[in-house]
Every structure is written in structure tokens, then in C-alpha cells.
N, CA, C and O atoms as CSV, one atom per row, in Angstrom:
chain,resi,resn,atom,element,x,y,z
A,1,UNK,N,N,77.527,-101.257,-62.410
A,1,UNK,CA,C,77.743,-100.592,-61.149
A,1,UNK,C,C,78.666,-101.446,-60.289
A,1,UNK,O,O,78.881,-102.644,-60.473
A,2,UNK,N,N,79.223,-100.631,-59.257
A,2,UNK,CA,C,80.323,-101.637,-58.585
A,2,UNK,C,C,79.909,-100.957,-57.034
A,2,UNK,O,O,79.697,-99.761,-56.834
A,3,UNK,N,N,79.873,-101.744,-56.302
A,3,UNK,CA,C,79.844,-101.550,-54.701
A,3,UNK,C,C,81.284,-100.466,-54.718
A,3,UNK,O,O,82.133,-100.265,-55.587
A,4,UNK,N,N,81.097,-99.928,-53.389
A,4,UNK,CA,C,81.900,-98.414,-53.182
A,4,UNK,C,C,81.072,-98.495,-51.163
A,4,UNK,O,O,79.984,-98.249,-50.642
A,5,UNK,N,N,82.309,-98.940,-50.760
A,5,UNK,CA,C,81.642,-99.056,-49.353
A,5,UNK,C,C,81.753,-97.344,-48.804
A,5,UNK,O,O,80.982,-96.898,-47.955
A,6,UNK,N,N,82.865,-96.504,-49.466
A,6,UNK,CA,C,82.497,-95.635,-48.800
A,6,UNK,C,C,81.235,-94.584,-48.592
A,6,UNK,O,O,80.853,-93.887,-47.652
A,7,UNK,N,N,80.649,-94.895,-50.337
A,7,UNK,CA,C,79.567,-94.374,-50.902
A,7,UNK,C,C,78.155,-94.325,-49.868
A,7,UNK,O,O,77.271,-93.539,-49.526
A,8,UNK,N,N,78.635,-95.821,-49.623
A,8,UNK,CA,C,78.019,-96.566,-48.779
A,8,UNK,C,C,77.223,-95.948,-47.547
A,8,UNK,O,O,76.081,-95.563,-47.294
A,9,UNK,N,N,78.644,-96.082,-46.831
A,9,UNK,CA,C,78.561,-95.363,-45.279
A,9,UNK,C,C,77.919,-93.942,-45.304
A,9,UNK,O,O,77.155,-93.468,-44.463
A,10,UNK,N,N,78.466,-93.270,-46.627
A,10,UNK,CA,C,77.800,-91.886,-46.715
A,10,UNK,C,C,75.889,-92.237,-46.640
A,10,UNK,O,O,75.145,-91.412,-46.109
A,11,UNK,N,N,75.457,-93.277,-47.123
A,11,UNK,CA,C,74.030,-93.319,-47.555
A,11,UNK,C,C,73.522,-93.687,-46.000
A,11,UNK,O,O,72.698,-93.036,-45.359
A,12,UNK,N,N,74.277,-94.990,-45.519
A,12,UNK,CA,C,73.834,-95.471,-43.836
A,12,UNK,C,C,73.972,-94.103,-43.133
A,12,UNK,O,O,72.865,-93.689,-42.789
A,13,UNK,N,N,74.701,-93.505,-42.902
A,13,UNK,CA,C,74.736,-92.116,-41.943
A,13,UNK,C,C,73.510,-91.178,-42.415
A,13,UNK,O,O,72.919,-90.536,-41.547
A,14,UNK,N,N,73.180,-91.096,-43.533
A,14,UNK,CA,C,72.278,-89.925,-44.088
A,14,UNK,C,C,70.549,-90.983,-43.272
A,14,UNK,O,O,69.541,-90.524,-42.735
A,15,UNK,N,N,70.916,-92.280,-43.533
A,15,UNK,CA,C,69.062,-92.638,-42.833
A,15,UNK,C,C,69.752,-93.391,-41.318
A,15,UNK,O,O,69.247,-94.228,-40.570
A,16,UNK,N,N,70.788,-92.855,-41.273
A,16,UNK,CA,C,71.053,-93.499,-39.694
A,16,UNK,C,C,69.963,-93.844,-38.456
A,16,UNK,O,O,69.349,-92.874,-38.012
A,17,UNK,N,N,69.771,-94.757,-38.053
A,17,UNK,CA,C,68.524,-94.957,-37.023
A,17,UNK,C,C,66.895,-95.005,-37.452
A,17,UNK,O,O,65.990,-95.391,-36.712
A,18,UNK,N,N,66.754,-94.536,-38.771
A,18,UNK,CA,C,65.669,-94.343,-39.566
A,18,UNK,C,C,65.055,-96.172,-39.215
A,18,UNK,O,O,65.724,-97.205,-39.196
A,19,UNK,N,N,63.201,-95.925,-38.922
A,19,UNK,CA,C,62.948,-97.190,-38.408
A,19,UNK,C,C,62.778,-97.806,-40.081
A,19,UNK,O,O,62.670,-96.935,-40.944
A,20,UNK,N,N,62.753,-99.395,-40.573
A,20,UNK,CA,C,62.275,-99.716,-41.818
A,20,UNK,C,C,63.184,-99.556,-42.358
A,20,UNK,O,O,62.822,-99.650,-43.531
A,21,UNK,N,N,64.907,-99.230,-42.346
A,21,UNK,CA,C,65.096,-99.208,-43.592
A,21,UNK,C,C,66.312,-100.578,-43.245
A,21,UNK,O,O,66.765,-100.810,-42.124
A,22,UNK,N,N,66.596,-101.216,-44.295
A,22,UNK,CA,C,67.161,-102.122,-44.774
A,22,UNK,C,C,68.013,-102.288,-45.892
A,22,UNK,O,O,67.632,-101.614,-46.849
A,23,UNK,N,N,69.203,-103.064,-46.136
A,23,UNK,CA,C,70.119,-103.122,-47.137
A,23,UNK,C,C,70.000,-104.082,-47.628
A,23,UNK,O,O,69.882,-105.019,-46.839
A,24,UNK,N,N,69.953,-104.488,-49.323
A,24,UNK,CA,C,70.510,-105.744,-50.088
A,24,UNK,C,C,71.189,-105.364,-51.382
A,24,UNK,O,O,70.741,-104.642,-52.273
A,25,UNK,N,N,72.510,-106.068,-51.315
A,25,UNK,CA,C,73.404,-105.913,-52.344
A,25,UNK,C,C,72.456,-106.708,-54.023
A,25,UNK,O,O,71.936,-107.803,-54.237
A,26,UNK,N,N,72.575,-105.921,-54.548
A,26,UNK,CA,C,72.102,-106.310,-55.843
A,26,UNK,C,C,72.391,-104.927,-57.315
A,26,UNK,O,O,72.477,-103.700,-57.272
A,27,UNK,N,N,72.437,-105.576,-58.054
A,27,UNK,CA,C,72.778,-104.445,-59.352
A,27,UNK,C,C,74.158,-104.550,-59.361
A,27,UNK,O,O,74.610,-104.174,-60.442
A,28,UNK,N,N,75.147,-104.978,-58.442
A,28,UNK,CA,C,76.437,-104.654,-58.014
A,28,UNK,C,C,76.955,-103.597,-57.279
A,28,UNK,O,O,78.063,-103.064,-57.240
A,29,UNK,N,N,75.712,-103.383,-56.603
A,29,UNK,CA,C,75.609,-101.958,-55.855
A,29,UNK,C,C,74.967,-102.776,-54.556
A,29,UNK,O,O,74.525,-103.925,-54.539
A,30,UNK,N,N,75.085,-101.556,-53.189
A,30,UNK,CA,C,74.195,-102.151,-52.158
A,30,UNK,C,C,73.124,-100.708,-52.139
A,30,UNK,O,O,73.380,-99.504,-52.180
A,31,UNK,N,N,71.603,-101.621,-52.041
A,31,UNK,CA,C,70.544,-100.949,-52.129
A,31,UNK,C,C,70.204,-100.897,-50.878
A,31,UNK,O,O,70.620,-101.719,-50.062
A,32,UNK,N,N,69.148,-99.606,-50.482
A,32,UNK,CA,C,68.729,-98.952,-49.129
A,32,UNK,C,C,67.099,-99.478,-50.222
A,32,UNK,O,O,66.791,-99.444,-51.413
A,33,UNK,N,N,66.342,-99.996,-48.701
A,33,UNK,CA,C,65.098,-100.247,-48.957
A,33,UNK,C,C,64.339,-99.817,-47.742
A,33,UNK,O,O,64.999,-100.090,-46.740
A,34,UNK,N,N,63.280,-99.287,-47.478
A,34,UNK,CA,C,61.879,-98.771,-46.511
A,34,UNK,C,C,60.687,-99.671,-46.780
A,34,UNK,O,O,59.913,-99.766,-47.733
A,35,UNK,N,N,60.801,-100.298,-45.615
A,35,UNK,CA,C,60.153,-101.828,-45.156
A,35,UNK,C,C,59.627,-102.302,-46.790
A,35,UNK,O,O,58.546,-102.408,-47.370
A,36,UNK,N,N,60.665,-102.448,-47.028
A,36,UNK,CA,C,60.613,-103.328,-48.346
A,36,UNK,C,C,61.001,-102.685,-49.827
A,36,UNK,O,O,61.583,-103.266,-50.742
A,37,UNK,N,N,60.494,-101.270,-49.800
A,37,UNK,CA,C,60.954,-100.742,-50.999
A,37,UNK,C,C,61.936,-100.177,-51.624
A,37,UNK,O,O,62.472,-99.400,-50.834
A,38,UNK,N,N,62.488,-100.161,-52.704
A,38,UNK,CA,C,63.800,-99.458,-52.804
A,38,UNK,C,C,63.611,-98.211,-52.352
A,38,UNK,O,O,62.516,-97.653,-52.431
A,39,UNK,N,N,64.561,-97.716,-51.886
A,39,UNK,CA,C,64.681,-96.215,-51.398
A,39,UNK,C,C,65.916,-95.449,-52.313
A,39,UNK,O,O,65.874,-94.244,-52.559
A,40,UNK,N,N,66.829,-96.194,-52.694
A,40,UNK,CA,C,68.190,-95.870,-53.398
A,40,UNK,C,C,69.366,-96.847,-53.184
A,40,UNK,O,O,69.308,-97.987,-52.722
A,41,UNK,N,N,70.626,-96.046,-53.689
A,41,UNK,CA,C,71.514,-97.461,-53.877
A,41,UNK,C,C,72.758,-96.314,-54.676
A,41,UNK,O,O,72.738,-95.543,-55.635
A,42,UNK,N,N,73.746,-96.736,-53.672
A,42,UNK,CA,C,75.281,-95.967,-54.131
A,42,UNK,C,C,76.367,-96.780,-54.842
A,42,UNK,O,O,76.259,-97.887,-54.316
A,43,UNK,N,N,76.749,-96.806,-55.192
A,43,UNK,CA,C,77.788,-97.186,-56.598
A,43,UNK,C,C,78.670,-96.504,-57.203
A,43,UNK,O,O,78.620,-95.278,-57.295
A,44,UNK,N,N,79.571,-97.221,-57.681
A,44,UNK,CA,C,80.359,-96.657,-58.517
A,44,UNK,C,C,80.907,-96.886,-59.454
A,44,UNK,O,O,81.684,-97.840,-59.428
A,45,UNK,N,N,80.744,-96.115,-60.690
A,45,UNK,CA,C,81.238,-96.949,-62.342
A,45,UNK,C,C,82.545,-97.326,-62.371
A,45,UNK,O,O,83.437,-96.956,-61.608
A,46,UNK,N,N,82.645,-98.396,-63.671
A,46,UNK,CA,C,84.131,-98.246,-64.112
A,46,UNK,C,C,85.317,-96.960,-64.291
A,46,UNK,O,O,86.542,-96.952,-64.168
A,47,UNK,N,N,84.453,-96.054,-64.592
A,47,UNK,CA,C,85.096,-94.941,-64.929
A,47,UNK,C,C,85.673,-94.023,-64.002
A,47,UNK,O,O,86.375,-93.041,-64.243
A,48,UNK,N,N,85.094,-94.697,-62.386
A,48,UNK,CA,C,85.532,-94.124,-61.231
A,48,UNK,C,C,84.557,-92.830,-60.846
A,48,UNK,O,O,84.916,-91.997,-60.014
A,49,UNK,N,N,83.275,-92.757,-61.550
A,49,UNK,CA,C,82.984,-91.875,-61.531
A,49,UNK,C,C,81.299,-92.310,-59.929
A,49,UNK,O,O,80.233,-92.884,-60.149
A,50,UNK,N,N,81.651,-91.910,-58.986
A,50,UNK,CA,C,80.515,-91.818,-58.078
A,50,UNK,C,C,78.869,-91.666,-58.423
A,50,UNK,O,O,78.299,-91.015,-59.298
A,51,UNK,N,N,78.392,-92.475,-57.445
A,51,UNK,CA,C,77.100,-91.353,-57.907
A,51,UNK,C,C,75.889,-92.311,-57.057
A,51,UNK,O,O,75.967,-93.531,-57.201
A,52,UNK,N,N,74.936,-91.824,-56.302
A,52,UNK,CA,C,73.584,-92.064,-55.573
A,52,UNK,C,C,72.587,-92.371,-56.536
A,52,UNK,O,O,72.684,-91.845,-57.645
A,53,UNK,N,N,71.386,-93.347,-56.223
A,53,UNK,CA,C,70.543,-93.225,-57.206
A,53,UNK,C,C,69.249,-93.311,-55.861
A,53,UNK,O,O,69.175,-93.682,-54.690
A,54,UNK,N,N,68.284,-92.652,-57.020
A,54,UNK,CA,C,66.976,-92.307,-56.165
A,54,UNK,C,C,65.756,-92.326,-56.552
A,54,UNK,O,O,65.351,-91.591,-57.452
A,55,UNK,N,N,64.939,-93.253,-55.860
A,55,UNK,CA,C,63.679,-93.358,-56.043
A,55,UNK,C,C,62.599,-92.388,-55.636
A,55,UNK,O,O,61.934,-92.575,-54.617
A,56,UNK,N,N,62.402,-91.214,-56.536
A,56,UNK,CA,C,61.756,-90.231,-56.217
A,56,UNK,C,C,60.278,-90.407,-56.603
A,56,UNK,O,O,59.416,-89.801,-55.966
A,57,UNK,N,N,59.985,-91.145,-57.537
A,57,UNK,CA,C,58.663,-91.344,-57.991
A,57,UNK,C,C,58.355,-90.529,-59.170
A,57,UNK,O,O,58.806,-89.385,-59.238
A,58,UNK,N,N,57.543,-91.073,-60.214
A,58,UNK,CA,C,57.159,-90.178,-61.060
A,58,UNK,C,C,56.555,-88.735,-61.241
A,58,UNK,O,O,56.701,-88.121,-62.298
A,59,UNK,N,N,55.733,-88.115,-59.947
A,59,UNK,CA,C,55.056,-87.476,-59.283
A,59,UNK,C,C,56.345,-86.624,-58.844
A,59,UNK,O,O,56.000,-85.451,-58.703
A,60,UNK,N,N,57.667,-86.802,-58.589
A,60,UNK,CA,C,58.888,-86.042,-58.226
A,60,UNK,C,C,60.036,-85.774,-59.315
A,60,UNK,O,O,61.060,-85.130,-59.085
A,61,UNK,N,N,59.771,-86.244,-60.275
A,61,UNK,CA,C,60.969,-86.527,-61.547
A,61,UNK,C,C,61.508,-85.181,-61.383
A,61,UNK,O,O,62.562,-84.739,-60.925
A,62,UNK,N,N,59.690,-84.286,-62.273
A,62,UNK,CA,C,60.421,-82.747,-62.664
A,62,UNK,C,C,61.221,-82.245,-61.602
A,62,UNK,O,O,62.323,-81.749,-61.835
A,63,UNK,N,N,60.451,-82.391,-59.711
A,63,UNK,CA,C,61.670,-81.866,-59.395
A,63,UNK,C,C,62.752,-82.030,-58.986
A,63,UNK,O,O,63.458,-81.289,-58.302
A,64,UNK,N,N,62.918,-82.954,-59.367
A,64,UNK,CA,C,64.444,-83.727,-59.273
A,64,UNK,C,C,65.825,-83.667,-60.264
A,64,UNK,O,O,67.056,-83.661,-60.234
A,65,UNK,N,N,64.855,-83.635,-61.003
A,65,UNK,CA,C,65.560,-83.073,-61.985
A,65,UNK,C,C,66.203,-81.785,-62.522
A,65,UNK,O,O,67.047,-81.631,-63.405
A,66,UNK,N,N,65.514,-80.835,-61.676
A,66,UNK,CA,C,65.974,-79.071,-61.485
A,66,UNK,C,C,67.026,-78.869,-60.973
A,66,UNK,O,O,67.645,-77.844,-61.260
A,67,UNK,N,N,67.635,-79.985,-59.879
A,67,UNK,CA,C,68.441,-79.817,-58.841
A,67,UNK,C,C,69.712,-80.587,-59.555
A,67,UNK,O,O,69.795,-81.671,-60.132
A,68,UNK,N,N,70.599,-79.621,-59.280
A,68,UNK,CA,C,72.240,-79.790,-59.778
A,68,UNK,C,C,72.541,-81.341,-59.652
A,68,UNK,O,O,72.223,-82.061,-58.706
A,69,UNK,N,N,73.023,-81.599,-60.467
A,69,UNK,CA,C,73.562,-82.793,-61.016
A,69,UNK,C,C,72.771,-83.887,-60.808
A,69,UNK,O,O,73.169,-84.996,-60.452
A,70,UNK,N,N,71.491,-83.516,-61.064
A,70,UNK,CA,C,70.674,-85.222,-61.726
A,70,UNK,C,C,70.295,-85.567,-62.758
A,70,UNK,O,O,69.861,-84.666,-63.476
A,71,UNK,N,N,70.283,-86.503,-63.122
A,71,UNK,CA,C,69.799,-87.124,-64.496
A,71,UNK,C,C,68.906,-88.050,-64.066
A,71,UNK,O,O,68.796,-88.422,-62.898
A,72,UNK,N,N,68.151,-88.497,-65.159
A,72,UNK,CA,C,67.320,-89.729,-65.331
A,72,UNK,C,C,67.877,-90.745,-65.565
A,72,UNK,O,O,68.791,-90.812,-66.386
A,73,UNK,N,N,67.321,-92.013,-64.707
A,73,UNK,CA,C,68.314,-93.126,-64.921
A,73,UNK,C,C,67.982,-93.887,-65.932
A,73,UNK,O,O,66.790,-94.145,-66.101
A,74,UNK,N,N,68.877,-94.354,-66.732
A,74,UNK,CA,C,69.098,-94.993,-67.800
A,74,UNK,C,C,69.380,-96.747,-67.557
A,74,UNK,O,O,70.297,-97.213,-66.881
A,75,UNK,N,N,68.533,-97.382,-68.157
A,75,UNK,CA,C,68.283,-99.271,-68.140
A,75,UNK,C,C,68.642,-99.518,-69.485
A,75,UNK,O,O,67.734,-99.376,-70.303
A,76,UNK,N,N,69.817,-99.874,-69.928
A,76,UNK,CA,C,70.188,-100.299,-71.284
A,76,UNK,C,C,69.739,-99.012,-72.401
A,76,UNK,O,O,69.476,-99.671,-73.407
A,77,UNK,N,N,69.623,-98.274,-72.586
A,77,UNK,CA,C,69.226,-97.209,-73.415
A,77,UNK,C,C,67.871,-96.566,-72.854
A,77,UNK,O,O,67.779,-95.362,-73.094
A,78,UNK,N,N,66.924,-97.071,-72.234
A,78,UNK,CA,C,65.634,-96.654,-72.074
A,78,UNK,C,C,65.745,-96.291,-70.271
A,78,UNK,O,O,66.198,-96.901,-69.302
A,79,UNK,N,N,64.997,-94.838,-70.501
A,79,UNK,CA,C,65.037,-94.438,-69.383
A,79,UNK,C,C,63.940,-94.883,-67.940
A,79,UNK,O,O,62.913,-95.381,-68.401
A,80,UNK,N,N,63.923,-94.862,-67.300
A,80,UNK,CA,C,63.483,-95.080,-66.048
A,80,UNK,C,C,63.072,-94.037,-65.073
A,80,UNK,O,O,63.623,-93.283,-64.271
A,81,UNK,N,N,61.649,-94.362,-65.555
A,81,UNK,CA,C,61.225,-92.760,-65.068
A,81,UNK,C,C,61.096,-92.921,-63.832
A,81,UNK,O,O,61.112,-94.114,-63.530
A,82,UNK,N,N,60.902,-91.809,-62.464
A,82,UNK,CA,C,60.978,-92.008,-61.154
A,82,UNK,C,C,62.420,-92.327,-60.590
A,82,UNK,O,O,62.495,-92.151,-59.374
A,83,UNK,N,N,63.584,-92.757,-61.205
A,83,UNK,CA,C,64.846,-92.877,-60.683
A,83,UNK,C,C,65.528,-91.778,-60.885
A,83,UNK,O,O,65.257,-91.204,-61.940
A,84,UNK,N,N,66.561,-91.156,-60.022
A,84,UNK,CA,C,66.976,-90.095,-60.527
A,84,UNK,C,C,68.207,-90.608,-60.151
A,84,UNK,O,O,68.215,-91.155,-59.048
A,85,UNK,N,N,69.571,-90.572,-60.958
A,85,UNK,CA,C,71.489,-90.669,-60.578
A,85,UNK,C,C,71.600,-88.957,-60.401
A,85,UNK,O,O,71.154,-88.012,-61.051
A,86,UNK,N,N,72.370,-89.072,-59.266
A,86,UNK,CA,C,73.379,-87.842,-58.732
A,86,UNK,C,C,74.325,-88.013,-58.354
A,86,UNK,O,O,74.571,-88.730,-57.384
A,87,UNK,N,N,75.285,-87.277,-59.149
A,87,UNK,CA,C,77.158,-87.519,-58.464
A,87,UNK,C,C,77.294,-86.868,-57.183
A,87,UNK,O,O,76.874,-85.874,-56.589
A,88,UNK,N,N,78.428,-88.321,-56.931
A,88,UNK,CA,C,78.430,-87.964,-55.329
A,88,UNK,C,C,78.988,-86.342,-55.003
A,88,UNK,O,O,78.440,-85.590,-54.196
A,89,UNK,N,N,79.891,-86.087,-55.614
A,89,UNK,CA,C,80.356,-84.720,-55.744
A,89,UNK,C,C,79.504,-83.668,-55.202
A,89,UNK,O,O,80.000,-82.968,-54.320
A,90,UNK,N,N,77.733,-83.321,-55.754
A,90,UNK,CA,C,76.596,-82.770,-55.545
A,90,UNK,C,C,75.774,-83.180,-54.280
A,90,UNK,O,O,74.567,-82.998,-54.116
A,91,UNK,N,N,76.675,-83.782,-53.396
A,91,UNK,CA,C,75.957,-84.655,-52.536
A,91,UNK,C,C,76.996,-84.380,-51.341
A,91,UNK,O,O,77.886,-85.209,-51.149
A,92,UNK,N,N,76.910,-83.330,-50.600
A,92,UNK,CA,C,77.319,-83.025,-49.121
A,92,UNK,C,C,76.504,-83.549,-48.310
A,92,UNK,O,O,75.368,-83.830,-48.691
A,93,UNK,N,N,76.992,-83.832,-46.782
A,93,UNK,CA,C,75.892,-84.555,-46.309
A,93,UNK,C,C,74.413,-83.824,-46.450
A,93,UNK,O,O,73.374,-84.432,-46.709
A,94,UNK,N,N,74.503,-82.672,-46.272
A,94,UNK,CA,C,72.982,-82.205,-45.938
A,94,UNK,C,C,72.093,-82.202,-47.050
A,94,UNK,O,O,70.883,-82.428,-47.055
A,95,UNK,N,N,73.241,-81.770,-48.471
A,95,UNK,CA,C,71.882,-82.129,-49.921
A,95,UNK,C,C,71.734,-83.681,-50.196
A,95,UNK,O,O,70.837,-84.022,-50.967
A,96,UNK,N,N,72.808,-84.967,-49.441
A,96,UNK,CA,C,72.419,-85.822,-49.541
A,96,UNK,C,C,70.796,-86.344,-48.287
A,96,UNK,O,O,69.745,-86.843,-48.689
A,97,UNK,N,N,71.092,-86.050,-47.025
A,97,UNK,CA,C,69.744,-85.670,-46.903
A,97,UNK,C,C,68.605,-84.978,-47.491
A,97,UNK,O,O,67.533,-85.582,-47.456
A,98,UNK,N,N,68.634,-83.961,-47.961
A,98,UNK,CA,C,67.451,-83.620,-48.354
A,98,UNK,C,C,66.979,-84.610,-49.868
A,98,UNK,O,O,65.788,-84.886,-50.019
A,99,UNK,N,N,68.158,-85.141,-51.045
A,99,UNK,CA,C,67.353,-86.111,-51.899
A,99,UNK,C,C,66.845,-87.385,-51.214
A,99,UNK,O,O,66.090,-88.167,-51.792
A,100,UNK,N,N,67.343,-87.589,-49.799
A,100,UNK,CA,C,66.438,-88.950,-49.195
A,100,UNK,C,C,65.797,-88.814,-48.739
A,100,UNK,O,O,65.281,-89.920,-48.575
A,101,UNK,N,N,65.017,-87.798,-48.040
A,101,UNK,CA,C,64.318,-86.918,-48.150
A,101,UNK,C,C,63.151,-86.866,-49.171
A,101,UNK,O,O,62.023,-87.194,-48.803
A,102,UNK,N,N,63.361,-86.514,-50.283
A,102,UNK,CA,C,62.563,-86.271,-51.613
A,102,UNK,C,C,62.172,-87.685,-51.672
A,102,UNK,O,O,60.961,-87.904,-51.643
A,103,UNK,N,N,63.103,-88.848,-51.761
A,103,UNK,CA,C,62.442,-90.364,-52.314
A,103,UNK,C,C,61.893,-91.042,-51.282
A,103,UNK,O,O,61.221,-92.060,-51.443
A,104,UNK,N,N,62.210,-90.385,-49.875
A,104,UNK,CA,C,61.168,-91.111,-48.680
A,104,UNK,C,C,59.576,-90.269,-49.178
A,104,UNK,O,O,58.476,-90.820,-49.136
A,105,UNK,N,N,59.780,-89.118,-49.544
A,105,UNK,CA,C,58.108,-88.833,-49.925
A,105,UNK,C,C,57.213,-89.529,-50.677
A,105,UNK,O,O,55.985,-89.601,-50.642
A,106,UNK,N,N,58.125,-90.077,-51.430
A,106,UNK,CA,C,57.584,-91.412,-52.794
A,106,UNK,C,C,57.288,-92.571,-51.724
A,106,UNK,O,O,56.203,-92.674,-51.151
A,107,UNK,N,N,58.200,-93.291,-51.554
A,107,UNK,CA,C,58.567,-94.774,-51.118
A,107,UNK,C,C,57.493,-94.674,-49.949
A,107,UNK,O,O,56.514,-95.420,-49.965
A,108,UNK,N,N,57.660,-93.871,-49.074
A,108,UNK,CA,C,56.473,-93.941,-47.929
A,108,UNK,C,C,55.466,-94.207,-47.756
A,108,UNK,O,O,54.858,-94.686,-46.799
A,109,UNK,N,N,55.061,-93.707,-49.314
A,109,UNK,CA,C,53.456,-94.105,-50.202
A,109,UNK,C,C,53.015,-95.248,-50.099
A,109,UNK,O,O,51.896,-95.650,-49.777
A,110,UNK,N,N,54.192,-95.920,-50.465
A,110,UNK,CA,C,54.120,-97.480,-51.066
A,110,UNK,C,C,53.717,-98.489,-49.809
A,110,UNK,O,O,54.519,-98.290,-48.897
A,111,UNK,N,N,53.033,-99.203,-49.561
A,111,UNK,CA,C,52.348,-100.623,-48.920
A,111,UNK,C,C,54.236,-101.432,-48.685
A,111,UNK,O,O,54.991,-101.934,-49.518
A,112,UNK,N,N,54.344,-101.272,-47.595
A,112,UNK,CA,C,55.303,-102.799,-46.988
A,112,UNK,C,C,55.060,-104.115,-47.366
A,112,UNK,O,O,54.061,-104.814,-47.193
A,113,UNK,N,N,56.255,-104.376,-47.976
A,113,UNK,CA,C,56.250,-105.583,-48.379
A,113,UNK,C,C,56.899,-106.772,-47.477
A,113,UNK,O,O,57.864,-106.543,-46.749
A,114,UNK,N,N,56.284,-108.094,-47.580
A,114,UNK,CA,C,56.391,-108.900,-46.500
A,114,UNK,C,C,57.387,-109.144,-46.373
A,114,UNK,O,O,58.127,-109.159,-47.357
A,115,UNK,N,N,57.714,-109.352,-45.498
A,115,UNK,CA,C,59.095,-109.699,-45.131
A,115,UNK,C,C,59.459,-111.349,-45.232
A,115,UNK,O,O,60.587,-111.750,-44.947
């Protein structure tokens, strides 16, 4: 994955002002976290090809997966269940709200981690 600041700005505007959330560059991407947890993380391949990733939770896969252009994310061949990649393409601001949206229903769950 390669940082893509514009990708970026698209993800900061979609949780703009949102209390808890936080950025750290890692993967080669910069990740969005909710008081501590991943929330997602925008990037972009060698191939030039865009794309959001999202922590929807296992409990959200199936329906995440219904919705135009997601896949399951892939860790060296083995998939990663609860992550979902969507090209940025499928991602206007408002359906990019509503998948942050979908992975704040997950992540919200989750206990804050210390800071």
C-alpha cells in the first residue's frame, strides 16, 4: 500500500469533527482509529488503483460485502475476515459515509485503548 494524501482528505472530511478519532501512518497507508481502534485506512496500490479499507467486524462482513465494489481483505493470500477493501471510485462522499458508518457500528463496540 502507498499513502495517497488525497485519499486521505477524502477519509478526514467523511469523520470530520467526529470526537475519538485519530490517525497513524502504518501499512504504508495512514490509518483512522476510534479512541484507539482501527476504524480504516486509504491507500493506494502500485497499480494506481485506489481504494478504502474497513473495519466492519465479522458480525458485518455479509453485509458488506453485498454492496458494490467490496471485497474481503486479503493478508498475503489468507483472508481477513471483518476487513472489507472498496475502490475509491464506489465511494462518493455520501456512500463513503455510510461504509464509516457501517465500521463505526463494529469499532464502537470495542473498549478504548490507552492512550
Amino acid at each position: 500500500m502507498a499513502y495517497d494524501e488525497e485519499l486521505n482528505q477524502r477519509f478526514r472530511r467523511a469523520v470530520g469533527g467526529m470526537a475519538g478519532i485519530s490517525e497513524k501512518r502504518m501499512m504504508g497507508a495512514v490509518c483512522f482509529f476510534l479512541d484507539g481502534n482501527m476504524l480504516g485506512c486509504a491507500s493506494r496500490q502500485k497499480s494506481g488503483e485506489g481504494r478504502f479499507l474497513f473495519r466492519v467486524g465479522k458480525d458485518n462482513q455479509a453485509e458488506a460485502l453485498r454492496r458494490p465494489a467490496a471485497r474481503i481483505m486479503d493478508q498475503g493470500g489468507r483472508p481477513m475476515r471483518g476487513f472489507v477493501y472498496v475502490d475509491e471510485g464506489a465511494c462518493d462522499p455520501e456512500t463513503l459515509k455510510q461504509w464509516i458508518g457501517l465500521a463505526l457500528s463494529f469499532v464502537a463496540t470495542l473498549p478504548a485503548k490507552p492512550k
